[in-house]
Kinemage of the C-alpha trace (Angstrom):
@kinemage 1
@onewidth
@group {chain A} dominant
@subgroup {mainchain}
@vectorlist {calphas} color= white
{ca unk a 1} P 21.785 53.765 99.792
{ca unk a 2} L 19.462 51.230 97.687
{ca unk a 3} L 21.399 48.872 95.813
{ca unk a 4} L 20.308 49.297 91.740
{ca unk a 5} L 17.525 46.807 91.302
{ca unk a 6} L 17.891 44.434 88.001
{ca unk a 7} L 14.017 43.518 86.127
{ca unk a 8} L 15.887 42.336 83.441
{ca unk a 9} L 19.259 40.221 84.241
{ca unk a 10} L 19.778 38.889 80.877
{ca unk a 11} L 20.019 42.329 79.127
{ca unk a 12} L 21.025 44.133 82.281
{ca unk a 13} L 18.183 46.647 82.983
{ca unk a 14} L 17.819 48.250 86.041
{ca unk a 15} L 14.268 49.728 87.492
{ca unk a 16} L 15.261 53.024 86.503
{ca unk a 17} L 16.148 52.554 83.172
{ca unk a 18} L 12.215 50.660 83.316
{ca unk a 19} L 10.716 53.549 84.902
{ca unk a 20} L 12.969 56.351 82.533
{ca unk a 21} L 11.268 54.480 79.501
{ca unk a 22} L 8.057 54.290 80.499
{ca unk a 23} L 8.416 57.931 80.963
{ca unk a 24} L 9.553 58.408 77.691
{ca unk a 25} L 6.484 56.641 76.354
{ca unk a 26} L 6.771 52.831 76.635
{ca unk a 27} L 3.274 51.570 77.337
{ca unk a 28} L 4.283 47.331 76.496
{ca unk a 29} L 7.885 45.633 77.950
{ca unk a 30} L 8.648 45.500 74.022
{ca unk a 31} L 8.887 49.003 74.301
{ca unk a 32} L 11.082 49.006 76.975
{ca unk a 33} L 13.315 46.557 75.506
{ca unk a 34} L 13.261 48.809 72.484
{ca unk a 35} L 14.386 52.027 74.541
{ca unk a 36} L 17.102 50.053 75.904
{ca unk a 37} L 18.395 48.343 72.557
{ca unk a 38} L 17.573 45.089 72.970
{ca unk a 39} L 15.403 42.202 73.153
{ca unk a 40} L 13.798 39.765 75.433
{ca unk a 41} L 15.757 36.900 75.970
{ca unk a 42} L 14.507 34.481 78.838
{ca unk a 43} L 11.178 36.465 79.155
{ca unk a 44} L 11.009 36.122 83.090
{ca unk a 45} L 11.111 39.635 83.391
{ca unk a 46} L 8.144 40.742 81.126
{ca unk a 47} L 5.402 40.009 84.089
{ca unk a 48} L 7.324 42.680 86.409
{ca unk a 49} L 7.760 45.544 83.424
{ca unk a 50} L 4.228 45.074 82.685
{ca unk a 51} L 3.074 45.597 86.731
{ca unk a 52} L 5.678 48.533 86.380
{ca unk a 53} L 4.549 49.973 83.154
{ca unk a 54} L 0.612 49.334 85.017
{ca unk a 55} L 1.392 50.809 88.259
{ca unk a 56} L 3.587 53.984 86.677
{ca unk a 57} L 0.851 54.462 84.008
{ca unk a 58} L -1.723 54.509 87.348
{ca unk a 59} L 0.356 57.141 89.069
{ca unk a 60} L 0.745 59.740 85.485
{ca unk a 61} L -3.118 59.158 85.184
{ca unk a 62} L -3.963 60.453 89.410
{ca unk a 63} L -1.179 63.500 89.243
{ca unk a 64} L -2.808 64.596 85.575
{ca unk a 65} L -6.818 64.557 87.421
């Protein structure tokens, strides 16, 4: 079994929690921070949730054609 990755280690966000809000509608990491109640700290992580929002956003866009 995969170990839970962490994007965000100063707020504690996993890749699924990522991937569950950009389901729900997060298009920008400020979203994401939003869904998960908190805020950017370090900012490290924001170049990652923005290739995940970008790569997630790709995949909705080639199931929906």
């Amino acid at each position: 079994m995969d170990k839970p990755m962490y994007v965000c280690n100063c707020n504690g966000i996993r890749e699924k929690a990522v991937h569950e809000a950009i389901a729900a509608g997060a298009g920008r990491p400020c979203d994401v921070f939003l869904a998960n109640k908190c805020r950017a700290q370090c900012g490290r992580c924001v170049p990652e949730m923005q290739e995940l929002i970008e790569r997630q956003t790709q995949q909705f866009k080639v199931a929906a054609e």
